[in-house]
C-alpha positions in Angstrom: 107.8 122.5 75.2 107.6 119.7 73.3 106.3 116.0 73.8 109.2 115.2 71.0 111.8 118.0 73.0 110.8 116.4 76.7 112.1 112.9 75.0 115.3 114.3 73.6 116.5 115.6 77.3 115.0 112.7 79.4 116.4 110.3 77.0 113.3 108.4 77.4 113.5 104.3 77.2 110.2 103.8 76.2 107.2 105.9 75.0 104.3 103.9 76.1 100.5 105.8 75.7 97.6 104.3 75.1 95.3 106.4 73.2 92.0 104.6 73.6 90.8 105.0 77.5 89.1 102.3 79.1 85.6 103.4 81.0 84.1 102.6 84.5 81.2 103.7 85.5 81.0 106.0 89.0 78.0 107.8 90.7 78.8 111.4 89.0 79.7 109.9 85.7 81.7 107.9 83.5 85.4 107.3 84.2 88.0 107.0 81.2 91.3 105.5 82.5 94.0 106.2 80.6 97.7 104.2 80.7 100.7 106.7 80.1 103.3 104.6 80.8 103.3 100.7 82.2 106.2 98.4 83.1 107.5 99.9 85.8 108.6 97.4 88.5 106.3 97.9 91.9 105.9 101.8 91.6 105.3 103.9 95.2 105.5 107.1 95.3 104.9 109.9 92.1 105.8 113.5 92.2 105.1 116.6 89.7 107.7 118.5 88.3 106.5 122.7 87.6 106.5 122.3 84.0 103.5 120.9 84.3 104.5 117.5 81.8 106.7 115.2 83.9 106.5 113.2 87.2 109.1 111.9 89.2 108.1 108.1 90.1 110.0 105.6 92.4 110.0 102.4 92.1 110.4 100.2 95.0 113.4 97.8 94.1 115.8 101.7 93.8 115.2 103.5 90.8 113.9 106.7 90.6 112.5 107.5 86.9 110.9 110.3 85.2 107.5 109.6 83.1 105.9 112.5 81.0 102.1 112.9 80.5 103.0 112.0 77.4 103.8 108.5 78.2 107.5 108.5 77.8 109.8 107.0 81.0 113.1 107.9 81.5 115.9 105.6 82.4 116.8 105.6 85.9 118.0 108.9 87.4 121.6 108.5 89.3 122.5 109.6 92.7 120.0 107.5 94.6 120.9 106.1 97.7 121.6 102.3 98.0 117.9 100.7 99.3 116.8 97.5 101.6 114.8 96.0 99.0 113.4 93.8 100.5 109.6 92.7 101.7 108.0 95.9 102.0 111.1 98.0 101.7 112.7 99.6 99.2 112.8 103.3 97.8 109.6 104.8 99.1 108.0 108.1 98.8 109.2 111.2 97.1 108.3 115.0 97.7 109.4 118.0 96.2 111.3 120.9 98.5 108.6 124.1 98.5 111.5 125.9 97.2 111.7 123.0 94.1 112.1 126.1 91.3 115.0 128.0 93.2 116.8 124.8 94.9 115.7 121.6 93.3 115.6 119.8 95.9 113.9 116.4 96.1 113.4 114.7 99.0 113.3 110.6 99.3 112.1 108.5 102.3 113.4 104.5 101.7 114.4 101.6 103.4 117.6 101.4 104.5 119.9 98.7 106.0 121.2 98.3 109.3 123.0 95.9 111.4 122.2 92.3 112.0 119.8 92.2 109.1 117.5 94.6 110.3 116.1 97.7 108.3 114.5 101.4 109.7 113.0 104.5 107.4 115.4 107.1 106.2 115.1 110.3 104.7 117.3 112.0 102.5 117.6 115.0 99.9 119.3 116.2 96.9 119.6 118.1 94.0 117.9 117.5 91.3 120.4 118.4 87.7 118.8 121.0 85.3 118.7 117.8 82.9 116.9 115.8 85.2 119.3 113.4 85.1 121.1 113.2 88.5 121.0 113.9 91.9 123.6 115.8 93.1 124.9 115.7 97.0 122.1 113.5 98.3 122.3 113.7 102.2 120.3 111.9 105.0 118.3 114.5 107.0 116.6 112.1 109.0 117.0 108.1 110.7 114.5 105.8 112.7 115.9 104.5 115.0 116.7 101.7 116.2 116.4 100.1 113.3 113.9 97.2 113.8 112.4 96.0 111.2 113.0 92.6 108.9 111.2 94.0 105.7 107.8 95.3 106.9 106.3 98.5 108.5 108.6 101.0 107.1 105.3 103.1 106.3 106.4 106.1 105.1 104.7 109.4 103.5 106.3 112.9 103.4 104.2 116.2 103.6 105.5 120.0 104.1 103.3 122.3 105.9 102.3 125.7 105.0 105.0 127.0 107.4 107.9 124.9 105.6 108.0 122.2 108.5 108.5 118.7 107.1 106.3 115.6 108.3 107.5 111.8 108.6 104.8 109.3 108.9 106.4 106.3 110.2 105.5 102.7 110.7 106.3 100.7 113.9 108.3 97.7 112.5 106.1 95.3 113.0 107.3 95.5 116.3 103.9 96.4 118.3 105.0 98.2 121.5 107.4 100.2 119.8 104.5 102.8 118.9 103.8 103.6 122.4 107.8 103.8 123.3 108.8 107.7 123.5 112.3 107.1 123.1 111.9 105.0 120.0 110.5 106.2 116.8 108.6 103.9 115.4 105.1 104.7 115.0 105.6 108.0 115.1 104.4 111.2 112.8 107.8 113.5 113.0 107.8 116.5 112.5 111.5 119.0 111.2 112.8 121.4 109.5 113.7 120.6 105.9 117.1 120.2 106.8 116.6 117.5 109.4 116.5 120.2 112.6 114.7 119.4 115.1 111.4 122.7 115.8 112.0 123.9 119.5 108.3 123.9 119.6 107.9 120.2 118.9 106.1 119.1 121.9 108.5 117.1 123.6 111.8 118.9 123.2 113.6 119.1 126.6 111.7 115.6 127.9 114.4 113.3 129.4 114.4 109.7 127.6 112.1 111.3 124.7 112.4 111.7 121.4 112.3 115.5 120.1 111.8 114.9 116.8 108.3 113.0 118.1 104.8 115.0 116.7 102.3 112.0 117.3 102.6 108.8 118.3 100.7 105.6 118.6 100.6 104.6 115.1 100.9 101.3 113.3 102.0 101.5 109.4 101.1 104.9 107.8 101.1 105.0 104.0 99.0 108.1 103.2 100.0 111.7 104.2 98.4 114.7 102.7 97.8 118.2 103.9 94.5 119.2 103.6 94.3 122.2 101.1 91.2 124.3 102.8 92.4 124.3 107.0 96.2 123.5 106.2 96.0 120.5 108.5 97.6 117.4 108.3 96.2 114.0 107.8 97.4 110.3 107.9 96.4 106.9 107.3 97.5 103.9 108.5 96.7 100.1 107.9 95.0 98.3 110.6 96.0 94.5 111.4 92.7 92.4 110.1 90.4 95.2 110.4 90.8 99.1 111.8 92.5 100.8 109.3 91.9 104.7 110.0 92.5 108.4 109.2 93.9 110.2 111.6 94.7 114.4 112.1 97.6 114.3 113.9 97.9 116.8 116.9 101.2 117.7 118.6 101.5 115.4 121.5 98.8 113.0 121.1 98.6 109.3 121.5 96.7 107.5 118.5 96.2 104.1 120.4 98.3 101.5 118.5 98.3 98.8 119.8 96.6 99.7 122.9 93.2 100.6 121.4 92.2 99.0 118.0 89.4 98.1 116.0 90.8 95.0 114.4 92.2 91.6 115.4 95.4 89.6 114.4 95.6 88.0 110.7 95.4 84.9 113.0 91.8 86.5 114.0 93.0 85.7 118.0 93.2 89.1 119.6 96.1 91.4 119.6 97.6 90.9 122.8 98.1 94.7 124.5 94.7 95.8 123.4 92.2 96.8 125.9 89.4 97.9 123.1 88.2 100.2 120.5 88.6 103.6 122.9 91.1 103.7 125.6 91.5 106.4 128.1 94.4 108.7 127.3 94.6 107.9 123.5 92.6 109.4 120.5 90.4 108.1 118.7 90.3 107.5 114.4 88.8 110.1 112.8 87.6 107.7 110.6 87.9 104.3 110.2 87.2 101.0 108.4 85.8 98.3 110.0 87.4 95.9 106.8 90.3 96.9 105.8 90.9 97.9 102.2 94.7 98.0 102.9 95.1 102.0 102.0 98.4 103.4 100.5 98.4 107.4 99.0 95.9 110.1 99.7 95.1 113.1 97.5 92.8 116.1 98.7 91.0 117.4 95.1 91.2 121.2 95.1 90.7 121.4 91.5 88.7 123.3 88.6 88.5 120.7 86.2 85.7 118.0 87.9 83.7 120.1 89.5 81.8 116.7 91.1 85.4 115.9 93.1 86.1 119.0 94.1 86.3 118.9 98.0 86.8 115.2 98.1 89.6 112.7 99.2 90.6 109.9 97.7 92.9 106.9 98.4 94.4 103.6 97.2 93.5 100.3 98.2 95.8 97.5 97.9 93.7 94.5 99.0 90.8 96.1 98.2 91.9 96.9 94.8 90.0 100.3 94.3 90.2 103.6 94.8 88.0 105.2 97.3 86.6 108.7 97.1 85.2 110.2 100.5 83.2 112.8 100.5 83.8 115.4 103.1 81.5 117.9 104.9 84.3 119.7 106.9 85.9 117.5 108.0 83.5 114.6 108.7 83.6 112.1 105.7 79.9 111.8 104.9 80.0 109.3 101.8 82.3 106.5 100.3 82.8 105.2 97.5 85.0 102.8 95.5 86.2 103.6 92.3 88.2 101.4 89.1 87.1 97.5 91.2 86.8 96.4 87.8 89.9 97.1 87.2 91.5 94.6 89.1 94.5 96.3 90.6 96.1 97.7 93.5 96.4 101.5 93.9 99.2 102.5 95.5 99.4 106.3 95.2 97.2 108.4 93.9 97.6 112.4 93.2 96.0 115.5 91.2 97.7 116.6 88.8 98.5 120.0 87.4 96.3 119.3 84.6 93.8 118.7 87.4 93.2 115.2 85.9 93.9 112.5 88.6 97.1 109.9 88.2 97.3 106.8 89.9 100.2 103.9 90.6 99.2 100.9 90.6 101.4 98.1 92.5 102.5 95.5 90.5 105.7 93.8 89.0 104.9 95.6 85.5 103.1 98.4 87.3 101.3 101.4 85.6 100.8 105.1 85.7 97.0 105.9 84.8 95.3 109.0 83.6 91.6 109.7 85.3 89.1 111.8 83.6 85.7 112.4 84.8 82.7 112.7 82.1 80.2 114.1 84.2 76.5 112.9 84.3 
């Protein structure tokens, strides 16, 4: 199809690509960053339609858009649910159903209003309309609850495994304790079927006073979520307070410390008050971690053919640190860092591979932008 078709049925409001690529130097080449599309208002969250030309992107104030590799964006698909757009929340992640070519189903985790002006994660789905237009019959599959949160902490990333199961990685509020609470789910990984069911397998169905739909717990504000493409695993991140933000692979059952064990302090540098160190007896500890935190949001494993030099690595956004990081993994031990696009000056929200196998970036800004990456190899 088309770049000129795809415009006709997305009835595109802008067309927006920059031809000439900017270039940033890396240890396996020369990078040449690319803006498809810009303007779009504090973007999250970016998924890839199967023909292989469009993206579903969400952008945090509620609107849910379509941008073509191209650089065309759409105008705001209907049939999203009303948002909490406020702080940190707003219309979040978005993930395609496994099924996306027979059922069209998209999935969307936001922020959404509760009582007395507080806020919790929800998850919904819908249909997606052959025109990409709409979303028809959007339902909520899944609540935090309580609702605790006064516009911070919401996390949240969405993954399917290789067995269909669906995984929440939630943020505790801002509201400390909370991770550690069983019957509450905040800092929690959860883990359903695509329907919002609850496995019978999860490892606390059946526990009085807990919460079934409860995979890990002990977490503080996860914003990464990927499955890893070689052992079918699942890994998280998760900001830190100043200092200690960490990757985690989330086992059923286990306790990942917050705020119990932690390798960073309060913004106000005084201690956090529950913590009783780094490694605490009972709870697991990161599977890697930064000692300054670079404020990480998205994570994409490259299982790719084009760059043959980021094949078997991970990378992820910073916000504060305004990069993107590429780890370099033997197994599962990251062996090597480093940080990509600092000249650039912006933060990276998400980041994915592409079908293409180009990487695409968010970054996080009022007038935000979509970016192409392309590796020219040394």
């Amino acid at each position: 199809m088309s770049g000129i078709r795809i415009m006709t049925i997305l009835g595109l409001a802008s067309v927006l690509l920059t031809t000439q690529a900017a270039e940033y130097s890396s240890e396996q080449g020369t990078l040449q960053v690319t803006q498809l599309v810009g303007g779009l208002e504090h973007p999250w969250s970016m998924a890839f339609l199967p023909d292989g030309e469009s993206v579903l992107v969400t952008e945090r104030p509620g609107r849910l858009r379509i941008a073509t590799l191209q650089g065309g964006l759409s105008e705001p698909i209907s049939g999203v649910p009303a948002v909490y757009a406020r702080g940190q929340g707003g219309l979040l992640d978005v993930l395609l159903s496994p099924d996306f070519a027979e059922d069209r189903l998209v999935y969307l985790s936001y922020a959404e209003a509760g009582d007395a002006g507080y806020a919790g994660t929800a998850v919904g789905r819908a249909k997606l309309s052959l025109d990409n237009r709409q979303l028809h019959g959007f339902e909520v599959i899944f609540r935090q609850l309580p609702k605790l949160s006064s516009g911070v902490h919401f996390g949240s990333r969405l993954a399917f495994d290789r067995e269909g199961f669906l995984f929440i990685a939630l943020g505790e509020n801002n509201q400390r304790s909370t991770a550690q609470d069983l019957d509450k789910l905040q800092g929690k990984v959860v883990r359903l079927h695509p329907d919002g069911a609850v496995p019978r397998d999860n490892p606390f169905v059946g526990q009085a006073g807990v919460r079934p739909e409860i995979w890990s717990y002990g977490h503080r504000n996860q914003q990464g979520a990927a499955l890893n493409p070689w052992t079918g695993q699942l890994w998280t991140h998760e900001h830190g307070p100043r200092g200690g933000d960490e990757i985690n692979i989330p086992q059923a059952g286990k306790n990942y410390g917050w705020p119990l064990a932690t390798h960073g302090v309060n913004y106000s540098f005084l201690p956090i008050p529950e913590a009783q160190g780094k490694a605490v007896a009972g709870t697991e500890s990161p599977h890697h971690v930064w000692a300054k935190s670079p404020a990480i949001s998205g994570m994409a494993f490259y299982d790719g053919e084009r760059f043959a030099a980021w094949r078997g690595n991970l990378f992820i956004g910073a916000l504060v640190g305004r990069a993107l990081i590429r780890l370099e993994l033997r197994g599962d031990q990251v062996v090597h860092e480093e940080r990509l696009l600092e000249p650039l000056d912006a933060r990276i929200r998400d980041v994915r591979q592409g079908p293409d196998g180009y990487l695409y970036v968010l970054t996080d800004a009022a007038k935000g932008q979509l970016l192409r990456l392309d590796l020219q190899p040394k």
